[in-house]
Phi, psi and omega in degrees: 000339197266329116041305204270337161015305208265305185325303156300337165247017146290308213292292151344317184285300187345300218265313188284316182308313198269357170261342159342276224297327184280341157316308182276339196100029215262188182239220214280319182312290183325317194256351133290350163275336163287338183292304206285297194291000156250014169262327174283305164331303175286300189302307195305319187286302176346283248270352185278304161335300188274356151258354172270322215284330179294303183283355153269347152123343210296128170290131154132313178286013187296126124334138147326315187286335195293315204285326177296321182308301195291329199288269183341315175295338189313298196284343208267329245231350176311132178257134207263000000 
């Protein structure tokens, strides 16, 4: 489930960027560029998350690549 992390704090980012930039007054260039730049922000921030929590060990935080390894080493160790 955590997987979805960075999509979700994009989404999350997006929508607080573009209501900031319409909040200070800014005009429609302005409050689609506070939308993109806290939607990037906020996934990029996901996805740092979700490598820290994998490199402290935390369960639940592996990566898709993390998860392919271990799946592949399982199966790999197999005799024919």
């Amino acid at each position: 489930m955590l997987q979805f992390l960075p999509y979700a704090l994009a989404a999350y980012g997006g929508y607080k960027g573009y209501r900031e930039a319409k909040d200070a007054g800014a005009s429609g260039l302005g409050r689609l560029a506070g939308g993109a730049i806290g939607a990037t922000l906020g996934y990029y921030g996901g996805q740092a998350g979700l490598k820290g929590g994998a490199k402290l060990g935390i369960p639940g935080f592996q990566t898709g690549l993390e998860r392919c390894k271990i799946r592949n080493t399982r199966f790999s160790n197999r005799t024919r």
